[in-house]
VOVEX-733559 format. One record per atom (N, C-alpha, C): atom name; residue in three letters; y, x, z. Coordinates in Angstrom, 2 decimals, padded with zeros to 5 digits, always signed. Layout:
> atom:type:v:u:w
> CA:Ala:Y:X:Z
...
END
This chain:
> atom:type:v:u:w
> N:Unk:-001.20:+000.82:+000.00
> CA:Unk:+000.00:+000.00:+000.00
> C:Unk:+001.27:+000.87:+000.00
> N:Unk:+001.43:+001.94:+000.76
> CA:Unk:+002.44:+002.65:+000.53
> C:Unk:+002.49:+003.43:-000.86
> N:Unk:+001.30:+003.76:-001.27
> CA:Unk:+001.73:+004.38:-003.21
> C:Unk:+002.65:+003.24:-003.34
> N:Unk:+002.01:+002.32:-003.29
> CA:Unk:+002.68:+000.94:-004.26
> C:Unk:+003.94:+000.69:-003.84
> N:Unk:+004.60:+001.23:-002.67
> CA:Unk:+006.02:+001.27:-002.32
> C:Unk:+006.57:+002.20:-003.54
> N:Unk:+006.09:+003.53:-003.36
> CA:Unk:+006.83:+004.39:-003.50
> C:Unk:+006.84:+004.31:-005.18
> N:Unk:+005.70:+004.04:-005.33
> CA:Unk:+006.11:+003.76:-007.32
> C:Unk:+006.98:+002.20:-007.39
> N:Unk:+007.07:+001.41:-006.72
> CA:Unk:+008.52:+000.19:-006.60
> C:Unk:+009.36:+000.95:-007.02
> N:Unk:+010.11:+001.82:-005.79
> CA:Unk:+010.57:+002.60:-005.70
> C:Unk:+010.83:+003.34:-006.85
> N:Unk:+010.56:+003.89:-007.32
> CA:Unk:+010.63:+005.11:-008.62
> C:Unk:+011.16:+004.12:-009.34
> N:Unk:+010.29:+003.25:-009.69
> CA:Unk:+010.48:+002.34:-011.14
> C:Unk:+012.10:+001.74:-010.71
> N:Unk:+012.41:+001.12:-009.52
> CA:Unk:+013.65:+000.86:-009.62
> C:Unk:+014.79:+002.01:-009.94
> N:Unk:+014.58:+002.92:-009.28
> CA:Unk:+015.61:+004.39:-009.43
> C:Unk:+015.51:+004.98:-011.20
> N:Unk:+014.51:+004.90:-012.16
> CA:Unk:+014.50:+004.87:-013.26
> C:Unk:+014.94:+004.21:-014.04
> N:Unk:+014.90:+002.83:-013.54
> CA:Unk:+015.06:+001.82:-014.58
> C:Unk:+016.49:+000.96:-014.62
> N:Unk:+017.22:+001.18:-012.88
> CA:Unk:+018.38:+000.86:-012.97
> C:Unk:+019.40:+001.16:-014.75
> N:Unk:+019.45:+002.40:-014.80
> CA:Unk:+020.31:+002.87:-016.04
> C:Unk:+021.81:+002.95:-015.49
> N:Unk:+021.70:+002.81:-014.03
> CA:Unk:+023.22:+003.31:-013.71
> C:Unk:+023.65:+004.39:-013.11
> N:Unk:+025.35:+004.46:-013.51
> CA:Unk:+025.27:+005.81:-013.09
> C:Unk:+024.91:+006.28:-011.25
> N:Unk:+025.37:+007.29:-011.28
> CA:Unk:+025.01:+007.70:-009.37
> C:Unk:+026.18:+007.58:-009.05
> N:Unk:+027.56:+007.37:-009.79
> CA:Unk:+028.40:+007.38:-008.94
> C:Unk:+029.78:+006.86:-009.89
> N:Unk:+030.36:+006.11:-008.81
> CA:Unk:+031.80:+005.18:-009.67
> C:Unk:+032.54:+004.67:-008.72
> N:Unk:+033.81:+004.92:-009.39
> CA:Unk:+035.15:+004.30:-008.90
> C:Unk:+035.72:+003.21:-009.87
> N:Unk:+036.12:+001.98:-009.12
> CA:Unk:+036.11:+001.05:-010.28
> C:Unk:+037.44:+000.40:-009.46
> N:Unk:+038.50:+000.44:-010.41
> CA:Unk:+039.59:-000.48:-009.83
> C:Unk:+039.20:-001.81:-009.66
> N:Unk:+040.79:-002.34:-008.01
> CA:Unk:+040.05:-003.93:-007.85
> C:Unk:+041.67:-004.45:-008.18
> N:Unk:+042.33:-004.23:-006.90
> CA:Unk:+043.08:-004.88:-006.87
> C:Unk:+044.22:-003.63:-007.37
> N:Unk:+045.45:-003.88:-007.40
> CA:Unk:+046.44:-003.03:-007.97
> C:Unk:+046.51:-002.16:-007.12
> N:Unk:+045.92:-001.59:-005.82
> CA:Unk:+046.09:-000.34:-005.36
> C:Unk:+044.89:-000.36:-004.38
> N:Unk:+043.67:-000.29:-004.92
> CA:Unk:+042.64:-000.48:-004.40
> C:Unk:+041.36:-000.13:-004.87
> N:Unk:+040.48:+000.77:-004.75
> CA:Unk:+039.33:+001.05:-005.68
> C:Unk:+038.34:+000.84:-004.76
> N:Unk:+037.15:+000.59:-005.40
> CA:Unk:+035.67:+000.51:-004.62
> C:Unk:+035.58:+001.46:-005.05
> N:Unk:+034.47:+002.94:-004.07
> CA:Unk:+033.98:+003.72:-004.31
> C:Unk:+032.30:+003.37:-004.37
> N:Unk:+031.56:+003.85:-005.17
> CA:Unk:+030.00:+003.43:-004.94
> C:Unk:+029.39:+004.60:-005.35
> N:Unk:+028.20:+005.05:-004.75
> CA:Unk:+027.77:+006.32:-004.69
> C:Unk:+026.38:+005.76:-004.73
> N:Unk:+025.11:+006.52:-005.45
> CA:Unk:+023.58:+005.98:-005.00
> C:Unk:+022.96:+007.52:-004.46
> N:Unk:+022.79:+006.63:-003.21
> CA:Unk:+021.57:+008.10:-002.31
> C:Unk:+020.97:+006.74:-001.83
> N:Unk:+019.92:+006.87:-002.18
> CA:Unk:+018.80:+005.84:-002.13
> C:Unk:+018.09:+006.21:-000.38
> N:Unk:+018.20:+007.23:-000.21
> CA:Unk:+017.83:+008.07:+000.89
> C:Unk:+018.22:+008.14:+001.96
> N:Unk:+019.64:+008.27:+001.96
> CA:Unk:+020.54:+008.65:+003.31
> C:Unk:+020.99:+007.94:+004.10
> N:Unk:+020.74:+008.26:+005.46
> CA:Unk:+020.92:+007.37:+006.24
> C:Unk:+022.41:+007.04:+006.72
> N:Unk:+023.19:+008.16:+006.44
> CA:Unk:+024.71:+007.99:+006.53
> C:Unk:+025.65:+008.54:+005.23
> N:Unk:+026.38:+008.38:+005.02
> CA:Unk:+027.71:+008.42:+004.07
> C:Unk:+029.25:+008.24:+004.51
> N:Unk:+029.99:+009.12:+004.41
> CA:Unk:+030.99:+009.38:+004.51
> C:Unk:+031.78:+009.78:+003.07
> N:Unk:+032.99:+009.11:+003.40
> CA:Unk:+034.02:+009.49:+002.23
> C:Unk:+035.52:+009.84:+003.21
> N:Unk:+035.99:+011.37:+002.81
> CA:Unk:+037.14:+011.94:+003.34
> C:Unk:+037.89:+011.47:+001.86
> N:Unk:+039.16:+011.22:+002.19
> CA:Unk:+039.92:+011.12:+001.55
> C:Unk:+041.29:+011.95:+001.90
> N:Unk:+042.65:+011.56:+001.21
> CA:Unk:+043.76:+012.38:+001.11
> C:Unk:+044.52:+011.04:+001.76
> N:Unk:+044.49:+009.99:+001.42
> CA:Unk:+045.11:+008.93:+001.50
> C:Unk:+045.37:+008.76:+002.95
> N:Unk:+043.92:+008.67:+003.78
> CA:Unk:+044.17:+008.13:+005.17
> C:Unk:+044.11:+010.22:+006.06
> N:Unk:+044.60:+010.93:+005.07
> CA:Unk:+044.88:+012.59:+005.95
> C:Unk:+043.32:+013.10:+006.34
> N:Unk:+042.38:+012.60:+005.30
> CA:Unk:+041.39:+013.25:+005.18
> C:Unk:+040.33:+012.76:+007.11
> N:Unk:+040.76:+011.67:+007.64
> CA:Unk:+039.90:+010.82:+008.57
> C:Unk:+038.35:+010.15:+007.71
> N:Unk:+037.77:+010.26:+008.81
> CA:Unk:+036.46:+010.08:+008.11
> C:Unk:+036.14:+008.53:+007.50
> N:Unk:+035.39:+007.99:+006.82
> CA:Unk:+035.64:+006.57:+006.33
> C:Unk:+033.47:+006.26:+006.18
> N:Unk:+033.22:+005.39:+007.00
> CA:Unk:+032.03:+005.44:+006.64
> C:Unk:+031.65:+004.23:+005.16
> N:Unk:+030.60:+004.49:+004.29
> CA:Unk:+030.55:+003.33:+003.21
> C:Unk:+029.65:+002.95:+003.81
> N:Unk:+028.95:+001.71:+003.25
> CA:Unk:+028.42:+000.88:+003.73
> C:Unk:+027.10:+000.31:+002.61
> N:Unk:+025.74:+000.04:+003.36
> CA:Unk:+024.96:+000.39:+002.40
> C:Unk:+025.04:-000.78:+001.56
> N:Unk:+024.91:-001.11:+000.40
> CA:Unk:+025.15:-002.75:-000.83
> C:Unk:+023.63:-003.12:-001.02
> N:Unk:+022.62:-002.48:-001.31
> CA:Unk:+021.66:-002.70:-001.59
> C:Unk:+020.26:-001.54:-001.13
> N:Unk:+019.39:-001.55:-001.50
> CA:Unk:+018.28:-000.26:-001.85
> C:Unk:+018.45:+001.55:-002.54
> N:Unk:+019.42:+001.19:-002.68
> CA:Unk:+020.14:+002.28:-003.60
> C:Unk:+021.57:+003.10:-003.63
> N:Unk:+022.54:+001.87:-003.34
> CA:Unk:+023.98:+002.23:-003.62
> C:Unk:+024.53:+001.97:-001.42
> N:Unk:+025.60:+002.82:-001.97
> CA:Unk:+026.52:+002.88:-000.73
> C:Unk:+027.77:+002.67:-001.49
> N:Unk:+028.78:+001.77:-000.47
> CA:Unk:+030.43:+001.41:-001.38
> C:Unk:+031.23:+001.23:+000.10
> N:Unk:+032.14:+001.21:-000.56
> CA:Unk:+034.02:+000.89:+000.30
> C:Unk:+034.76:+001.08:-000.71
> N:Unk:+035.66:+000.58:-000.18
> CA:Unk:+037.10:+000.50:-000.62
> C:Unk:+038.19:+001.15:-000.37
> N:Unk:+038.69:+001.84:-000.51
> CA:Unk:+039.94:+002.29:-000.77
> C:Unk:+041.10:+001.86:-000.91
> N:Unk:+042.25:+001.69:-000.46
> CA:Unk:+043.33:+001.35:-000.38
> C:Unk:+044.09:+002.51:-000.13
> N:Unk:+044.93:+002.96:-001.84
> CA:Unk:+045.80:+003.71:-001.80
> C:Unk:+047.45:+003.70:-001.80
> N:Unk:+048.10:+004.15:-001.98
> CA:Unk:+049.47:+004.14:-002.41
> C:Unk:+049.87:+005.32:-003.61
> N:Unk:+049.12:+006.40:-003.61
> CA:Unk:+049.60:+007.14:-004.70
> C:Unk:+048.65:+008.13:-004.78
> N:Unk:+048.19:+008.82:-005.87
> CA:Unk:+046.77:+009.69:-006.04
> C:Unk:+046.66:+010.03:-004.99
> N:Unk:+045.05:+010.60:-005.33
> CA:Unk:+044.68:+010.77:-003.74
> C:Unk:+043.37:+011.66:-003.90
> N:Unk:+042.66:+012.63:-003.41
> CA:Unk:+042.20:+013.55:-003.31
> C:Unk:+041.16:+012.68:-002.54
> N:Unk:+039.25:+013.05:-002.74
> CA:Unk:+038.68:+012.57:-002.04
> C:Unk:+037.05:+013.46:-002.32
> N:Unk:+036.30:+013.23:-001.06
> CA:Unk:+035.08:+013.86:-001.28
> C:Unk:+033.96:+012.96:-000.48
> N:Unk:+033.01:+013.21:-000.28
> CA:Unk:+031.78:+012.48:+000.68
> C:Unk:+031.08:+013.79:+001.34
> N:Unk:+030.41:+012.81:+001.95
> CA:Unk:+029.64:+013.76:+002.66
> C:Unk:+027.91:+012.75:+003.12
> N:Unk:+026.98:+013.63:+002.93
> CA:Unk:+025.72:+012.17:+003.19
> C:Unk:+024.74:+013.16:+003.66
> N:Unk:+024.64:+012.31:+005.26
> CA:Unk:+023.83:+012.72:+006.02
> C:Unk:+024.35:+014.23:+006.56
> N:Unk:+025.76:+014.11:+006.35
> CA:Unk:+026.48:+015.48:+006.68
> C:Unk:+026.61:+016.85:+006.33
> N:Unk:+026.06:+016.37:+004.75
> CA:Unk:+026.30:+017.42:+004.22
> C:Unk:+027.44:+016.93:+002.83
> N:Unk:+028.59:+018.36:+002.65
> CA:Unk:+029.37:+017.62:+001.40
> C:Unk:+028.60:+017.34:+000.30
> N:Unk:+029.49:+016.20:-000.61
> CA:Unk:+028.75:+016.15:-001.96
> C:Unk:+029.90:+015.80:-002.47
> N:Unk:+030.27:+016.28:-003.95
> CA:Unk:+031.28:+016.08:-004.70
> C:Unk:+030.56:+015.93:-006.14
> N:Unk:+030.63:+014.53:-006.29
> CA:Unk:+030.20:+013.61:-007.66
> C:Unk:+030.93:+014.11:-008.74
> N:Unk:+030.28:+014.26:-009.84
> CA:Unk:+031.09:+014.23:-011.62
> C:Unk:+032.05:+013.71:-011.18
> N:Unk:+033.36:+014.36:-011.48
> CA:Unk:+034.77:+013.31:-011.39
> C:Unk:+035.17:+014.24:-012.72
> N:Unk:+036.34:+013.45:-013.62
> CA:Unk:+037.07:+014.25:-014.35
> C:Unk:+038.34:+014.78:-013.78
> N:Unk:+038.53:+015.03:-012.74
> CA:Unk:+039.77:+015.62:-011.89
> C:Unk:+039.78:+016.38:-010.60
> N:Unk:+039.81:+017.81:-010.42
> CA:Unk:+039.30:+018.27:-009.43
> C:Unk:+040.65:+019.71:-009.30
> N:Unk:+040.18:+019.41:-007.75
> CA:Unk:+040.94:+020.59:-007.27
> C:Unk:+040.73:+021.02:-005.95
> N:Unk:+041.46:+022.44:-005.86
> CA:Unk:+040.50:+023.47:-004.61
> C:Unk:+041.47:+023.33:-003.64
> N:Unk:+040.78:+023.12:-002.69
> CA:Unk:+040.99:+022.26:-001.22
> C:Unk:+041.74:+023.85:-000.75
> N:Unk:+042.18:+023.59:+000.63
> CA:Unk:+042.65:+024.47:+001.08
> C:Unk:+041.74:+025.84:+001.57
> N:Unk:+040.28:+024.94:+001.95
> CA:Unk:+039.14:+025.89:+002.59
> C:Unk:+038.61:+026.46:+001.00
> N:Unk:+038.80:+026.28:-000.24
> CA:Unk:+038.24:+027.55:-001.00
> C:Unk:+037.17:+026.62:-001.64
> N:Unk:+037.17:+024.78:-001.52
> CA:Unk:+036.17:+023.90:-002.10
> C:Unk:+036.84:+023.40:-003.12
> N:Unk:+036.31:+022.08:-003.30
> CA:Unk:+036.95:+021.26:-004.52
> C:Unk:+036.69:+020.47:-003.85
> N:Unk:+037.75:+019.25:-004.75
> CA:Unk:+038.07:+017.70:-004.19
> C:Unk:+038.38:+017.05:-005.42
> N:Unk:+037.80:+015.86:-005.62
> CA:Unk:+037.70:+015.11:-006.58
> C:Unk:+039.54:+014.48:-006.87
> N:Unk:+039.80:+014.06:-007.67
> CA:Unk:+041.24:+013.26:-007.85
> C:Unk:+041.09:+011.97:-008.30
> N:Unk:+041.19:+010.96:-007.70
> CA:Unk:+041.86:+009.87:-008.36
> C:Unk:+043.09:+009.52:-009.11
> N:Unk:+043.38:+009.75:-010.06
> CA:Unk:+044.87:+009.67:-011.04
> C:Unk:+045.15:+008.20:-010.83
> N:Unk:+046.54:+007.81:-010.31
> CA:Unk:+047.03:+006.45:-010.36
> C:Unk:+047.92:+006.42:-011.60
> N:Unk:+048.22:+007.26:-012.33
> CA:Unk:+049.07:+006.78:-013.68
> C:Unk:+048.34:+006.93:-014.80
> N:Unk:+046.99:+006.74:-014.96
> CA:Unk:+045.94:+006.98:-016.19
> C:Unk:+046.20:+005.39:-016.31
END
């Protein structure tokens, strides 16, 4: 019975066809972040917006973790899951003060 989990499992993580990770505008100064670690038991997103305070997401389903965001003007952001960093494909990046990178959200694209 547990194979038969774990190939569920697979077949859903294959067959979704989505990506692992997206920012999708909502409201005019507001993005959902959604990330998939099918795995982790925690998730964190630092941002620039709230001075880089920790923000936990919240799990949506079997797969994905999301929040929201509420900005006022670009904003610099990273995660972290299960406490370790992770910085997703973004097309906008730049090196943090410690010598890392940090993803960008552009508000005038």
């Amino acid at each position: 019975m547990k194979y038969l989990s774990y190939l569920l499992y697979l077949f859903l993580l294959v067959s979704c066809g989505c990506s692992r990770y997206s920012i999708s505008p909502q409201e005019q100064h507001s993005v959902e972040l959604t990330i998939m670690r099918p795995f982790a038991s925690k998730v964190t997103v630092y941002t620039s917006e709230n001075h880089f305070a920790p923000q936990p997401l919240n799990r949506k389903n079997l797969l994905y973790w999301t929040t929201t965001i509420v900005f006022e003007k670009q904003f610099s952001y990273f995660y972290t899951v299960d406490n370790t960093v992770v910085l997703p494909d973004c097309d906008f990046r730049e090196r943090d003060d410690f010598g890392n990178f940090n993803c960008i959200y552009p508000t005038n694209l």
